[in-house]
C-alpha positions in Angstrom: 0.0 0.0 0.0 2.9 2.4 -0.3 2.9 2.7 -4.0 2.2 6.4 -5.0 -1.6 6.7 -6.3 -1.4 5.9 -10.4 1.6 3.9 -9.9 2.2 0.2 -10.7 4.6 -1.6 -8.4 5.6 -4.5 -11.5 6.5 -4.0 -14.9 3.5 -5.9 -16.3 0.9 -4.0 -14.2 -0.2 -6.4 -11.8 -0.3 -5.7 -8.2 2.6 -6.5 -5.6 1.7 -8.6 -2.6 0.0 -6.7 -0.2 -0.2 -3.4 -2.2 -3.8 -3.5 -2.2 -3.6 -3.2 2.0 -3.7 -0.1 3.9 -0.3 1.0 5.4 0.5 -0.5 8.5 3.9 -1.1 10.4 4.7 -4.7 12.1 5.9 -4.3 15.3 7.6 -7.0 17.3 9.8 -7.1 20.4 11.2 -9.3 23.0 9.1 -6.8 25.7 6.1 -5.3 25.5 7.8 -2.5 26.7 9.8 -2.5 23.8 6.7 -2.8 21.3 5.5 0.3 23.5 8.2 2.2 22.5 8.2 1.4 18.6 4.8 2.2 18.5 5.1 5.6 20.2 8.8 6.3 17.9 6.1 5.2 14.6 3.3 8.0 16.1 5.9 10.6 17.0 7.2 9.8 12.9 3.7 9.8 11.4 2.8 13.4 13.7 5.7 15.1 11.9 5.0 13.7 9.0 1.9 15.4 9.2 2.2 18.3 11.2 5.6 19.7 9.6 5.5 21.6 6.5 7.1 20.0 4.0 9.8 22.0 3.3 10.8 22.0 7.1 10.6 18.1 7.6 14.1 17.0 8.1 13.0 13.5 8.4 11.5 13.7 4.7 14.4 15.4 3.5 16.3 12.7 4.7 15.0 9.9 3.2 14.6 11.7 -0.3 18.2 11.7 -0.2 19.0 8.5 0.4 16.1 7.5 -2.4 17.9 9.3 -4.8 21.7 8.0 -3.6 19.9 4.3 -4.0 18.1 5.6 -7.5 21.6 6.9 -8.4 20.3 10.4 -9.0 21.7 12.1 -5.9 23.8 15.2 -7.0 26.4 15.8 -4.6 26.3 20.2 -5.3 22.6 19.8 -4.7 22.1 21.3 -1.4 17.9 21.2 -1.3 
């Protein structure tokens, strides 16, 4: 379910597995303390996601860097 709206996760159009689910996050832990604590680190993520502006989110920022390092786009000079 984390395919961008209009996009196909497989060449020959067909849905991944589990693409047709909402998002969700699997937790699991030796504690429940410690599945206490992912779940409130996943909230505190998913309220900045939300509440930040976008061009303020470090977290997002972050992680479209590293997507373009892996997509082999990243432009070192490219400070945004």
């Amino acid at each position: 379910g984390s395919v961008k709206e209009g996009k196909v996760g497989r060449k020959d159009g067909q849905m991944l597995p589990g693409e047709d689910e909402p998002l969700h996050a699997l937790v699991t832990a030796n504690t429940m303390e410690n599945v206490k604590k992912a779940v409130e680190q996943i909230r505190n993520i998913l309220k900045q996601g939300i509440e930040t502006p976008e061009d303020q989110n470090d977290l997002r920022k972050m992680q479209l860097r590293e997507l373009a390092r892996l997509n082999g786009t990243l432009r070192e000079d490219d400070n945004r």
